[in-house]
C-alpha positions in Angstrom: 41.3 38.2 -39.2 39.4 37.0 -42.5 35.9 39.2 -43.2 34.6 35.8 -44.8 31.0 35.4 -43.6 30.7 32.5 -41.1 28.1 29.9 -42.4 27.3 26.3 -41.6 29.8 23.3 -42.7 28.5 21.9 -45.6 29.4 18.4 -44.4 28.1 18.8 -41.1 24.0 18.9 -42.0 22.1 18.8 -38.7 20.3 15.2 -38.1 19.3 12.9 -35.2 22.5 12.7 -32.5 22.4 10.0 -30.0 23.3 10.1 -26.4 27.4 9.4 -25.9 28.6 9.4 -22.5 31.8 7.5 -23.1 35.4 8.7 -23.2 33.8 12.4 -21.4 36.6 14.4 -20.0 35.4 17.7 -17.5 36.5 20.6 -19.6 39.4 23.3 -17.9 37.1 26.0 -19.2 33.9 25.7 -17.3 32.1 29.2 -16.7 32.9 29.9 -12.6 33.9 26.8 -11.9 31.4 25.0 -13.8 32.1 21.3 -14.3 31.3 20.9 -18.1 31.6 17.7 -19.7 32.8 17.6 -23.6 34.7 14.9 -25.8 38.2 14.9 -25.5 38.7 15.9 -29.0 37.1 19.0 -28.6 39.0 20.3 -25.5 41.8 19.6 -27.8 40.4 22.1 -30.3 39.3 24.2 -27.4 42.7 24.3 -26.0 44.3 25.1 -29.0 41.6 28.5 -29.8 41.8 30.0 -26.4 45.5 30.4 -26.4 45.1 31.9 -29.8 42.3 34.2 -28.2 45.1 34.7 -25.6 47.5 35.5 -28.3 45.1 38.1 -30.0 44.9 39.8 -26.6 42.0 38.4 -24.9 43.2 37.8 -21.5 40.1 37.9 -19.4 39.1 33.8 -18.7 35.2 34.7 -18.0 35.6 35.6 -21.8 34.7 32.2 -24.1 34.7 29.9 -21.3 31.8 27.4 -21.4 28.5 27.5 -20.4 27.7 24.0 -21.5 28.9 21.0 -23.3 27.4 17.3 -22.4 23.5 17.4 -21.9 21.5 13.8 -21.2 18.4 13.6 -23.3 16.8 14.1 -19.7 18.5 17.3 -19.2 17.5 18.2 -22.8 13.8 17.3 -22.5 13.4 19.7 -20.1 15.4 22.8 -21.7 13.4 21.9 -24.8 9.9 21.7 -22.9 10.7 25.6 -21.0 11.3 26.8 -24.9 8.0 25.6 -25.4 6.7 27.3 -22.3 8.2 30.6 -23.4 7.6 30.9 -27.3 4.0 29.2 -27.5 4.7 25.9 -29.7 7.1 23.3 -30.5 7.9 24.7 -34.1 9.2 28.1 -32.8 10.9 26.5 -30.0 12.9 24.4 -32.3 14.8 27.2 -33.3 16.5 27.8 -30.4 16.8 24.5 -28.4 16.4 21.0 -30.3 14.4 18.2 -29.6 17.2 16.1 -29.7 20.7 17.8 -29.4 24.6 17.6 -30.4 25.1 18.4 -26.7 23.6 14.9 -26.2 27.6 13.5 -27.7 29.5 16.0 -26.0 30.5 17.3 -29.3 28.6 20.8 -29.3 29.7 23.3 -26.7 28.1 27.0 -25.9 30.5 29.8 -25.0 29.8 32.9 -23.1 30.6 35.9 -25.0 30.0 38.5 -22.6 26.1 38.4 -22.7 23.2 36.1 -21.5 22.7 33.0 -23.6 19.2 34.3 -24.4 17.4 34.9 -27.8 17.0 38.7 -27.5 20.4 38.8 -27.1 21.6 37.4 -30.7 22.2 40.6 -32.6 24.5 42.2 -29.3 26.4 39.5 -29.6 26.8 39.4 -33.0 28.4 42.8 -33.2 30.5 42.6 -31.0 34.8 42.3 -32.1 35.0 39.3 -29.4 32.4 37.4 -31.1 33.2 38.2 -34.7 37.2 37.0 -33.8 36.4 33.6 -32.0 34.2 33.1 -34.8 36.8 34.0 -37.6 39.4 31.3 -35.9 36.9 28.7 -34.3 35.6 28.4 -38.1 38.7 28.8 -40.5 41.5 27.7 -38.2 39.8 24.6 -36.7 36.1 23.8 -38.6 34.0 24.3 -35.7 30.3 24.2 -37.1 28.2 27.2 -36.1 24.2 27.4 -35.5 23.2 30.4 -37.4 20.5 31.3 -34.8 22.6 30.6 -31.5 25.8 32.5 -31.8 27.1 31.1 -28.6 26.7 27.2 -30.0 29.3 25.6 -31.8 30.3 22.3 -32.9 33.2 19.6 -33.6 32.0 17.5 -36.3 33.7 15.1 -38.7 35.1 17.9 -40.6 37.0 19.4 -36.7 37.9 16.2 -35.7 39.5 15.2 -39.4 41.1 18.8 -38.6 43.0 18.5 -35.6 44.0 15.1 -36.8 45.9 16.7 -39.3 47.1 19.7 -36.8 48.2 16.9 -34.0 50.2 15.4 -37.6 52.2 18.4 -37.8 52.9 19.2 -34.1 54.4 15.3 -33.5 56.6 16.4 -37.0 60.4 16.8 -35.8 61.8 19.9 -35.7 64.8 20.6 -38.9 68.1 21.3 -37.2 68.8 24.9 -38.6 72.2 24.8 -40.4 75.3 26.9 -39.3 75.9 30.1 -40.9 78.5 31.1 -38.2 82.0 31.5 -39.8 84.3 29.1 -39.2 87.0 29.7 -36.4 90.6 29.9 -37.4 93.5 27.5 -36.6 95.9 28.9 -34.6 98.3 26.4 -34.6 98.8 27.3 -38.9 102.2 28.9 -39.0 101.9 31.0 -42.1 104.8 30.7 -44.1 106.1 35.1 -45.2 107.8 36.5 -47.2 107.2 34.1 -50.1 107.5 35.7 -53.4 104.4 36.6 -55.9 105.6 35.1 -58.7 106.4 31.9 -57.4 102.6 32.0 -55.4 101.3 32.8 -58.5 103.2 29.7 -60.4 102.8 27.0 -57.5 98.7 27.4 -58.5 99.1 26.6 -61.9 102.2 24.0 -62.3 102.8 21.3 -60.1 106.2 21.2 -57.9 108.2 18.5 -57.7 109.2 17.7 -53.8 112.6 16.7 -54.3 113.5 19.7 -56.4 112.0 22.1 -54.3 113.3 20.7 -51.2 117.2 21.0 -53.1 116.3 24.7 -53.9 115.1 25.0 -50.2 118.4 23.8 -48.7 120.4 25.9 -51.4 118.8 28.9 -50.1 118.7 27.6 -46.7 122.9 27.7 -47.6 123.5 31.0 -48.9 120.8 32.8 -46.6 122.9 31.7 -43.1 127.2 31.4 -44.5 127.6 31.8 -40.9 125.9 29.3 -39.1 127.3 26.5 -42.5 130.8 28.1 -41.6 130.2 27.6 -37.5 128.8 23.3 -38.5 132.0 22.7 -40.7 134.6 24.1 -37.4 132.7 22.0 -35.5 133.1 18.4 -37.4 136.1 16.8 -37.7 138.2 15.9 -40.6 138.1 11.7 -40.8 141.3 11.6 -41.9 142.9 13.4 -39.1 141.3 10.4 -37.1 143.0 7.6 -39.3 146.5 9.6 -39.0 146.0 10.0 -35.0 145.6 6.1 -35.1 147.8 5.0 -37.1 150.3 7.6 -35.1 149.8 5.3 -31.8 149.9 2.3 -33.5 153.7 3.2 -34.8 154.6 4.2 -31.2 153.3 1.1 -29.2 155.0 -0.9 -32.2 158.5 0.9 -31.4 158.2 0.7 -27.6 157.5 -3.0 -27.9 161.0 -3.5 -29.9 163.0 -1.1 -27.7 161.3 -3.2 -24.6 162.4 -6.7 -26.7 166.3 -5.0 -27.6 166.6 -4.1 -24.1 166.0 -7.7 -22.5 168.2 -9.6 -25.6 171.2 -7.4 -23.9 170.9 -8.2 -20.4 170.9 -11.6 -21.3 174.4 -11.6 -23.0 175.4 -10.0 -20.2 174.5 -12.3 -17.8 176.3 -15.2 -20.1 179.6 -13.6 -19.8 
């Protein structure tokens, strides 16, 4: 991860936050079970940093879930007046818990990093990898605003929430269809013509061929290649005028028998008249 030192956003200046209770979802990440209250934006950004965590090898879910989130002003009167109690005055209790709070919108979160959430406690968790990673991404990968003096606090300000905006942009972005690289499949049913010359491969790619002569030149070759199958077609057809002679062969006949027949009968008739 990035060694860049982890400082305040400088568009997220600390002022007076109001009390927000609308829109609160409970967070999946409360500490044992704790029901913690947060803006739904910020689970969203929550969400997305644990399963980086994950991803980094943090598997253990005590580590970075939440302590706290949503806090009414009530709830923050009190926190603040105990701070009081335990450093002597108002001015040094400001520095560790605010008058009025970010937790007051549900938009500031504190995450347990292995230690108390206590002052005297600051510098252990500083040092330690887990903080010094969840740090690196909840700042540069998602603009979570850090308070310098509580290393557990963090918030989603207008720079987070302008942040995932443009994350949630990119995740609704289709997918490109990856184009095929795979070689093509060949056709089987291509009967490759053989034994084709080289000289006349080489010629068909530079002059054009005229159909009808090359089909003559195929049947002439088709001729002399097979004498024996032309010689077997010509036995098998029959000579047209052979049919005419056959005809006119009967015709003669049935012309002669008819005038034998007629001679025959002219004959008897004389016969019978004598």
């Amino acid at each position: 991860m990035t060694s860049k030192p982890i400082r305040r956003l400088k568009d997220e200046s600390r002022g007076v936050w109001y009390e927000t209770k609308g829109n609160l979802v409970q967070s999946k990440y409360g500490k044992d079970g704790k029901a913690v209250y947060v803006q739904p934006y910020v689970e969203q950004v929550y969400d997305r940093l644990r399963r980086d965590l994950y991803d980094k090898g943090y598997t253990d879910m005590a580590m970075f879930s939440l302590v706290s989130g949503f806090r009414s002003k009530e709830e923050q009167d009190v926190l603040f007046q105990r701070a009081v109690a335990k450093y002597g005055s108002e001015a040094k209790a400001r520095k560790w818990v605010a008058k009025v709070s970010p937790h007051n919108t549900g938009a500031a979160i504190d995450v347990h990093m292995g230690y108390r959430l206590d002052s005297e406690n600051v510098g252990a968790i500083q040092q330690t990898p887990a903080y010094q990673d969840f740090a690196s991404y909840a700042y540069h990968n998602y603009k979570l605003a850090p308070y310098d003096a509580e290393p557990w606090h963090w918030e989603c300000g207008e720079a987070c929430q302008e942040n995932l905006q443009e994350l949630l942009r990119k995740e609704q972005q289709p997918t490109p269809t990856p184009t095929s690289t795979s070689t093509p499949k060949r056709d089987t049913n291509v009967v490759l013509t053989q034994n084709v010359p080289t000289q006349q491969t080489q010629a068909s790619n530079t002059q054009r061929i005229d159909p009808k002569k090359y089909t003559d030149r195929t049947m002439q070759q088709n001729s002399s290649d097979s004498p024996n199958e032309n010689k077997a077609e010509q036995n098998n057809q029959i000579d047209p005028k052979l049919i005419a002679l056959g005809v006119g062969g009967v015709i003669t006949l049935l012309g002669v028998g008819v005038l034998v027949f007629r001679t025959s009968k002219s004959k008897s008739k004389r016969k019978k008249k004598r």
